[in-house]
MIRO-999783 format. One record per residue (C-alpha): x, y, z; residue number from 1; residue in one letter. Coordinates in Angstrom, 1 decimal, padded with zeros to 4 digits. Layout:
// MIRO-999783
R      xx      yy      zz  num  residuo
R       X       Y       Z  NUM        a
...
//
This chain:
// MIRO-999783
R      xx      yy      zz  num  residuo
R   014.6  -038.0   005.0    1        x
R   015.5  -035.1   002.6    2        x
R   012.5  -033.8   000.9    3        x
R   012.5  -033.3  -003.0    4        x
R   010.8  -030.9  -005.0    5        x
R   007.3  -031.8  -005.5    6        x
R   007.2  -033.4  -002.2    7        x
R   006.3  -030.0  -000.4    8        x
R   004.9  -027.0  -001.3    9        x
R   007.3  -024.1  -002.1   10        x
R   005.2  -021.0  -002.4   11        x
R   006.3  -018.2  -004.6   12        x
R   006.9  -015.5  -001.8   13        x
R   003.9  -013.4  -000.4   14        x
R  -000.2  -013.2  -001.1   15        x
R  -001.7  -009.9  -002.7   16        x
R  -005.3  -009.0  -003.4   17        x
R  -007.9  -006.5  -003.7   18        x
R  -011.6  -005.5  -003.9   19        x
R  -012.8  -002.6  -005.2   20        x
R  -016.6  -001.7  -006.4   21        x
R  -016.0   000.9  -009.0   22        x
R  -020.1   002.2  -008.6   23        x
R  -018.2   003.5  -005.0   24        x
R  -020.6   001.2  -003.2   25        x
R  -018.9   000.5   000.4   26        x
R  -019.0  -003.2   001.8   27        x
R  -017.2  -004.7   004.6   28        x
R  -014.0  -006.9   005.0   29        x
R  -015.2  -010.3   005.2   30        x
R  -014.9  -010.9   001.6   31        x
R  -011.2  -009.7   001.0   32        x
R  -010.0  -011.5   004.2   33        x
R  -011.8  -014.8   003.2   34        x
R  -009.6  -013.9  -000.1   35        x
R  -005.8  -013.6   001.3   36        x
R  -006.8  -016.5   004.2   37        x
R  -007.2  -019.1   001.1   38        x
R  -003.5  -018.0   000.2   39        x
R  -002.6  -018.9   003.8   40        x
R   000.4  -021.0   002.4   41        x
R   002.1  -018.2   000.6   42        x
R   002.8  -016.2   004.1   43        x
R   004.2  -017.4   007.1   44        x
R   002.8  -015.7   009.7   45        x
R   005.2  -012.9   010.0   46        x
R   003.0  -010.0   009.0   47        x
R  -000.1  -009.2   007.1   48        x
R  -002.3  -006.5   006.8   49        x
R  -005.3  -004.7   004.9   50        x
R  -005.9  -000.7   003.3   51        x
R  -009.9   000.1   003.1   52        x
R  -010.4   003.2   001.5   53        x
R  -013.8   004.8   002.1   54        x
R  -013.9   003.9   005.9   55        x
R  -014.2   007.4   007.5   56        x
R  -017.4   008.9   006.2   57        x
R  -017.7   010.9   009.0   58        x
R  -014.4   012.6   009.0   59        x
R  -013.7   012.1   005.0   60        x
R  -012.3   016.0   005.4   61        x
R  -009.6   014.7   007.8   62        x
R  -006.2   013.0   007.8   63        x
R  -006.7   010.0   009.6   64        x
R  -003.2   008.5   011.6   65        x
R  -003.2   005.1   012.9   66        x
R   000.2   005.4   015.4   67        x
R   002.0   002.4   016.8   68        x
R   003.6   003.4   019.9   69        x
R   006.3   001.2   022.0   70        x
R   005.1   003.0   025.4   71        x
R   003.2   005.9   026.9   72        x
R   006.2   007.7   026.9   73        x
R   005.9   007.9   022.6   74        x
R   002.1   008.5   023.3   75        x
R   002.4   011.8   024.9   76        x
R   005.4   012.9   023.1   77        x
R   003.5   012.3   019.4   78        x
R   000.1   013.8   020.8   79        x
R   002.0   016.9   022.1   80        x
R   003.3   016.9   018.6   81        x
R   000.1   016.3   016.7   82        x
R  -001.6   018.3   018.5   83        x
R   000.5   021.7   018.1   84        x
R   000.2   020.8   014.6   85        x
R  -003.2   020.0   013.7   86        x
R  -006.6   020.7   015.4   87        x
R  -007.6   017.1   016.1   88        x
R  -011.0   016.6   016.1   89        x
R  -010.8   013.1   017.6   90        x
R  -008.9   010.7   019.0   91        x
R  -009.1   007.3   020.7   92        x
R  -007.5   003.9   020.5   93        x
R  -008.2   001.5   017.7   94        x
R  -010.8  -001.7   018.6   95        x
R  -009.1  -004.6   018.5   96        x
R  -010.0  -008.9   018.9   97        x
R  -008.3  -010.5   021.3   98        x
R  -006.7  -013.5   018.9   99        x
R  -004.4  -016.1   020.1  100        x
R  -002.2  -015.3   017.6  101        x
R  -001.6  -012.1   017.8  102        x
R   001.0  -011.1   020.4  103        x
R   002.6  -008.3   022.2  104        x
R   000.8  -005.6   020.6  105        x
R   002.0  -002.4   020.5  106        x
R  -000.7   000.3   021.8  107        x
R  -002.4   001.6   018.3  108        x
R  -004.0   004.9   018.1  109        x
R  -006.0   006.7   016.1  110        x
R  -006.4   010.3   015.3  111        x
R  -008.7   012.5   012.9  112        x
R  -007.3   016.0   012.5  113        x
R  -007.2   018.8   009.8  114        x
R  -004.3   021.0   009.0  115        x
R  -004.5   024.6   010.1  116        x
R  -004.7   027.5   007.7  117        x
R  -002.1   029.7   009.4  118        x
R   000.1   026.2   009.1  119        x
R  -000.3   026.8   004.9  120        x
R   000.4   030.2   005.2  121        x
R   003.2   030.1   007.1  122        x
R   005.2   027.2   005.5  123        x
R   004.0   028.3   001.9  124        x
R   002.6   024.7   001.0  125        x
R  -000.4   022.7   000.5  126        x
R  -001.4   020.6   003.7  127        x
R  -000.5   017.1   002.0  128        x
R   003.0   018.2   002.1  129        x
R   002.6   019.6   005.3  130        x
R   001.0   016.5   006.5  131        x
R   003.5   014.1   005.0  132        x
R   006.3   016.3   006.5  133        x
R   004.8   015.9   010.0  134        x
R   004.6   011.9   009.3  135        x
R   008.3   011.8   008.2  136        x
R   009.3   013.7   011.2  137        x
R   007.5   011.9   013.9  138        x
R   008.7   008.5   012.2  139        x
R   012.2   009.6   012.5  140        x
R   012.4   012.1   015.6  141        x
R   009.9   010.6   018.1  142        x
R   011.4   006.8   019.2  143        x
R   009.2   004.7   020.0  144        x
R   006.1   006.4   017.4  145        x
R   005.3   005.0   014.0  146        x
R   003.1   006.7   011.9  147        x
R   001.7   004.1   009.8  148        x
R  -001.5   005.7   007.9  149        x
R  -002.2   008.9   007.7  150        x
R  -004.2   009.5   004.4  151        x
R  -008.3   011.1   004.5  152        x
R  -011.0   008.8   004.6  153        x
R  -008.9   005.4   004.8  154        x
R  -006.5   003.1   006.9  155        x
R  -003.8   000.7   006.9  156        x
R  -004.0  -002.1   009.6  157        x
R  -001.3  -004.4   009.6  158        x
R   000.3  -006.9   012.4  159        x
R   003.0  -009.8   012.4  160        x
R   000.9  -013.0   012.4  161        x
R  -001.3  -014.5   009.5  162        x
R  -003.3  -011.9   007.8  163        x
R  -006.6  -014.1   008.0  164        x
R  -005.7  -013.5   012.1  165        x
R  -004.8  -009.7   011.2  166        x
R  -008.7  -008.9   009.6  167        x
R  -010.2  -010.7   013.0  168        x
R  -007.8  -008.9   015.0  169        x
R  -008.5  -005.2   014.0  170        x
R  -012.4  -006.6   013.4  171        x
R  -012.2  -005.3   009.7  172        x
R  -015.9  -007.4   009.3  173        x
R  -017.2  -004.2   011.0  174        x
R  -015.7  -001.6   008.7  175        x
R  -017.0  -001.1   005.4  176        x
R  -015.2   000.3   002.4  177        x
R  -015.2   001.0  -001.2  178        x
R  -012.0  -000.3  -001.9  179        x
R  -009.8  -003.4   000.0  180        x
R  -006.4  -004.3  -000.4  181        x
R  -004.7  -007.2   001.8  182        x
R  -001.3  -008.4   002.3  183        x
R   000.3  -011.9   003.7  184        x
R   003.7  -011.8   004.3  185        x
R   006.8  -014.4   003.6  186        x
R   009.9  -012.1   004.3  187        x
R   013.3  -013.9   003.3  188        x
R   016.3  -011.2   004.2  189        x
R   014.1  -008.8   006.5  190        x
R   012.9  -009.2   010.1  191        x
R   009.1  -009.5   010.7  192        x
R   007.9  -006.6   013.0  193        x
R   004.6  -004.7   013.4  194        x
R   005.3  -001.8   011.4  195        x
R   007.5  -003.9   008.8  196        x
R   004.2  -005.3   007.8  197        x
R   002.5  -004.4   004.6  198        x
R   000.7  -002.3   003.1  199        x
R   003.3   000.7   003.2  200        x
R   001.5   004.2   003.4  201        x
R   002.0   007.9   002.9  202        x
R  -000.8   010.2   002.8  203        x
R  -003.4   008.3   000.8  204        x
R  -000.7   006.1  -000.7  205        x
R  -000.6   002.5   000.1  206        x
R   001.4  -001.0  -001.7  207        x
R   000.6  -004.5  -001.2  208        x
R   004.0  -005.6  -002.7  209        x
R   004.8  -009.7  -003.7  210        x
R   008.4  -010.0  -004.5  211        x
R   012.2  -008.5  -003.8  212        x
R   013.5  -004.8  -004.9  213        x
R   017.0  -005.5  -006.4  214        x
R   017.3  -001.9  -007.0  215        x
R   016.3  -001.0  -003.7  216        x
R   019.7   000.9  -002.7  217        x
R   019.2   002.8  -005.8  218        x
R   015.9   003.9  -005.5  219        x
R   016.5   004.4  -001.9  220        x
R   019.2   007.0  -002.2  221        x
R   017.0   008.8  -005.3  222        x
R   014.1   009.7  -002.8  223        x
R   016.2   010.6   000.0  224        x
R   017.4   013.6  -002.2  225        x
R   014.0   015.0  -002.4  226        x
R   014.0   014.2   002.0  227        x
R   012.1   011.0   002.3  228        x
R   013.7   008.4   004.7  229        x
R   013.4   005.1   004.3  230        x
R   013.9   003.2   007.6  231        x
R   011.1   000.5   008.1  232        x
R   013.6  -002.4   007.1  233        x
R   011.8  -003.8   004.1  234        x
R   012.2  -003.1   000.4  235        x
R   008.5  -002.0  -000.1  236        x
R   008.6   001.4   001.5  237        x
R   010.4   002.9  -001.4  238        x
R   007.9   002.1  -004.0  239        x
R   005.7   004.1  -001.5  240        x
R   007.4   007.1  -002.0  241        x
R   008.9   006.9  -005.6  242        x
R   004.8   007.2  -005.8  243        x
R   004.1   009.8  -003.7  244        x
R   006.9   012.1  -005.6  245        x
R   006.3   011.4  -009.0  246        x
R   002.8   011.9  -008.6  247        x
R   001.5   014.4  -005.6  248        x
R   005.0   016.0  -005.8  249        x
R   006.2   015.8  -009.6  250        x
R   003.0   015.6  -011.3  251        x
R   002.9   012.9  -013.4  252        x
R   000.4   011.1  -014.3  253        x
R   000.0   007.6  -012.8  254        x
R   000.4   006.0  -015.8  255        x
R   003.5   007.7  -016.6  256        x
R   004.8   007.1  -013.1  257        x
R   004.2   003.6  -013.1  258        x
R   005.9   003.7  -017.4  259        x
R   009.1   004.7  -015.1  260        x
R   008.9   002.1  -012.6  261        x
R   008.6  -000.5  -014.7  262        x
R   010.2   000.7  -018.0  263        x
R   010.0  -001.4  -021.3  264        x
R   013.8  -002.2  -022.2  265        x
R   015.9  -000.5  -024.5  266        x
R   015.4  -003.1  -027.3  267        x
R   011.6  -002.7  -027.1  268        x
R   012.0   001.5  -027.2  269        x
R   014.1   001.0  -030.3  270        x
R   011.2  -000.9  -031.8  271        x
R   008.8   002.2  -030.9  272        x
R   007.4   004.7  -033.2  273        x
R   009.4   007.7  -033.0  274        x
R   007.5   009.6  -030.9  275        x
R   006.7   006.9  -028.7  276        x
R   010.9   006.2  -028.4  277        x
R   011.5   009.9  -027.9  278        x
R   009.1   009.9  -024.6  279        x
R   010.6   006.7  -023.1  280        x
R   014.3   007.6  -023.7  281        x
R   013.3   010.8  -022.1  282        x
R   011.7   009.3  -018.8  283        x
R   013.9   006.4  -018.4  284        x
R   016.9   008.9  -018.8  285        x
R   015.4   011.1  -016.5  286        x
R   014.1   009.0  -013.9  287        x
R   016.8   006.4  -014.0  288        x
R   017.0   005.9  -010.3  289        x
R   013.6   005.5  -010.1  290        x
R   013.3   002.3  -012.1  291        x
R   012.5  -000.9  -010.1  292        x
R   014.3  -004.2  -010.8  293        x
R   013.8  -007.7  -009.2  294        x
R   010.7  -009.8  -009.1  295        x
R   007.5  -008.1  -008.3  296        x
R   004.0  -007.5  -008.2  297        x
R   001.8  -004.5  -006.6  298        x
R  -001.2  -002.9  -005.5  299        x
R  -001.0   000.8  -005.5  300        x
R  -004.1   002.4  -003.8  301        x
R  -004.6   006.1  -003.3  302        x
R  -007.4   008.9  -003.7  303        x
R  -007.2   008.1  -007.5  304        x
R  -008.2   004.4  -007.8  305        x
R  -006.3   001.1  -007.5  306        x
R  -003.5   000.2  -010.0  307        x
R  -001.9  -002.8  -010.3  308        x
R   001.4  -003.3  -011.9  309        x
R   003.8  -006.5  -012.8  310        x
R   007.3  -006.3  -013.6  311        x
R   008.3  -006.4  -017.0  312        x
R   009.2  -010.1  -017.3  313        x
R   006.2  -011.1  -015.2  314        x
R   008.2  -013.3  -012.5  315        x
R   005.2  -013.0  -009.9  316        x
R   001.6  -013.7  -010.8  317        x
R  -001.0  -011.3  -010.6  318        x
R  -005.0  -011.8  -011.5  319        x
R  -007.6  -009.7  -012.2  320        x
R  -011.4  -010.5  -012.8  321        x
R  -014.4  -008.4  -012.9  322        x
R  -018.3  -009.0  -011.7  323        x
R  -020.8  -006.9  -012.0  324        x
R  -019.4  -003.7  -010.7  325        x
R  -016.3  -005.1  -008.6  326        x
R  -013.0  -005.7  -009.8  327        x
R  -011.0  -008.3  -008.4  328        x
R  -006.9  -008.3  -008.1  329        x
R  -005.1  -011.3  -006.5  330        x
R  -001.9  -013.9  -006.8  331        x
R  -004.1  -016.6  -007.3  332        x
R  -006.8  -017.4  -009.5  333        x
R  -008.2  -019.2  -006.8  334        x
R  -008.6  -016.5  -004.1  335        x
R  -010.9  -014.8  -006.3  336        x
R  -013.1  -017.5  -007.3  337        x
R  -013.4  -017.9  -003.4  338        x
R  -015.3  -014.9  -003.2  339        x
R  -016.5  -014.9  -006.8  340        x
R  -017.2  -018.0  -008.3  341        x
R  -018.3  -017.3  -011.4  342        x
R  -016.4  -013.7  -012.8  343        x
R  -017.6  -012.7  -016.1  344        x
R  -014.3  -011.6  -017.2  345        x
R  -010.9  -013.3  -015.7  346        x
R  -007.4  -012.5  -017.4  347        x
R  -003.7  -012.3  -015.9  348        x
R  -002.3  -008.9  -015.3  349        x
R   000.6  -008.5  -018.6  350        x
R   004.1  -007.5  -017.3  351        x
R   004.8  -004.1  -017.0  352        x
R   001.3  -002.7  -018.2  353        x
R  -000.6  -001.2  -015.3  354        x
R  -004.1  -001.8  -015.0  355        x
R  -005.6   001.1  -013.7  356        x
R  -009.3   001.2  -011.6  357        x
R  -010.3   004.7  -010.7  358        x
R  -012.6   005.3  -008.0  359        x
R  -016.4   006.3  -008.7  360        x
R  -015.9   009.9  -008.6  361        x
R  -012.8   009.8  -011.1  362        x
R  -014.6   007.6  -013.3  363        x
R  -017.3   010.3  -013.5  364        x
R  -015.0   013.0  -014.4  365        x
R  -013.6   010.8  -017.0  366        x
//
């Protein structure tokens, strides 16, 4: 018998959320995985993953890569390469669950490693773009290597399956962090493989994304002029970068970069004081190719805070709440009260104003 609407559930593509204590107080991942499992419906079990930021006390100083490898052949072809371009402190592979639903794993390694001085002074830049340099390379020259975090003091760990089965998998109830994002997947025009999984990293840059880049092809071909390459098969990756370079590269401020991603349209700058008109006209003029159309909702973490950010018209849902000192972020309304029944402030995220957290350090400088 033909279903009608009504007589199943259609969800409305993927499940985002977050955590983050802004008094930089560290907890572990039970909370945010008990968050995205309640969203369990919105994913179907081909990918989902987590960011912690805050996790690598210990080697806060170092870049931290978690590398998916196809063989052992990739292994020692990457670790040659890593390690005639850092001095790795440590390295070993990442503990993992066994879970029934999580299958053929690729091996995962990581590695803590800081960039040499006579590496700077030879190449006549700073060691992020040294580091993110080395990423792009050893995601595009080694087969068989992905490079799927590689920022200081935090991780990505993602999987195809359910992202409740992710968080058991990579036993994130053992790591604790100052900041949690987490990702469940419903991908409708690309494949579902391990490193296709969100969230998307560079550096210390990482997106939990819920919707479809229309402009993808655009904004593809505007950051592979300034030599980023964008072949992980999804649409997220580029918001990833269009980050990374108008921020760390450009230097913008995050406000401003996310103002360019999700610019107000042309009948709203007319309405604009002048001043305000004349700085709008000028970035989305500018940054044309950098401006993101389609449905969508993110989570942009990084050294800075978390920001989240709605398209203009709003076509995904996004909440936020706040508790004490923790801010909450997800699709639902529901997946926060899971973990926080009671919120003292709960509101939906507006479209195409960011909402920006910064982390307990920046807040002090502020």
């Amino acid at each position: 018998m033909l279903k009608r609407e009504g007589d199943v559930r259609i969800p409305s593509g993927c499940a985002i959320s977050a955590i983050i204590d802004r008094s930089g107080t560290c907890f572990d991942g039970t909370d945010i995985i008990e968050s995205i499992a309640l969203m369990h419906d919105r994913s179907n079990g081909l990918g989902g993953g987590f960011a912690a930021y805050g996790i690598y006390p210990e080697y806060k100083d170092l870049f931290a890569f978690h590398i998916f490898y196809d063989d052992n052949d990739a292994r020692i072809r990457t670790e040659e390469f890593l390690f005639r371009h850092f001095d790795v402190e440590n390295f070993e592979q990442i503990p993992t669950r066994k879970v029934k639903s999580i299958e053929n794993p690729p091996l995962i390694w990581r590695y803590f490693g800081a960039v040499p001085a006579s590496k700077i002074k030879k190449n006549d830049f700073d060691e992020e773009e040294y580091t993110a340099r080395c990423v792009i390379r050893i995601n595009n020259d080694i087969p068989g290597a992905f490079v799927f975090s590689s920022g200081k003091n935090m991780g990505a760990f993602k999987a195809v399956g359910y992202p409740e089965d992710v968080g058991e998998y990579y036993m994130l109830d053992t790591y604790e962090a100052h900041t949690w994002t987490a990702h469940g997947r419903f991908p409708t025009n690309t494949p579902g493989w391990w490193g296709g999984a969100h969230p998307f990293t560079l550096l210390d840059w990482s997106i939990v994304h819920n919707g479809e880049i229309s402009s993808y092809d655009a904004n593809r071909r505007y950051v592979e002029q300034f030599g980023y390459h964008c072949n992980l098969q999804t649409d997220t990756e580029v918001i990833t970068y269009l980050f990374d370079l108008l921020v760390r590269r450009q230097g913008l401020r995050l406000d401003t970069a996310a103002s360019i991603l999700a610019a107000p349209e042309w009948e709203v700058i007319d309405r604009m004081p002048k001043e305000a008109q004349d700085v709008f006209t000028a970035l989305r003029a500018t940054y044309s190719g950098a401006l993101i159309n389609g449905p969508f909702s993110i989570l942009v973490g990084s050294k800075h805070g978390l920001l989240a950010l709605n398209d203009r018209l709003k076509l995904r849902s996004l909440i936020t709440a706040e508790k004490g000192s923790k801010t909450y972020f997800a699709s639902e309304e529901s997946a926060i009260r899971v973990i926080c029944p009671d919120p003292e402030k709960i509101m939906a995220v507006e479209g195409g104003t960011p909402v920006f957290i910064p982390f307990a350090q920046e807040a002090d400088a502020k």
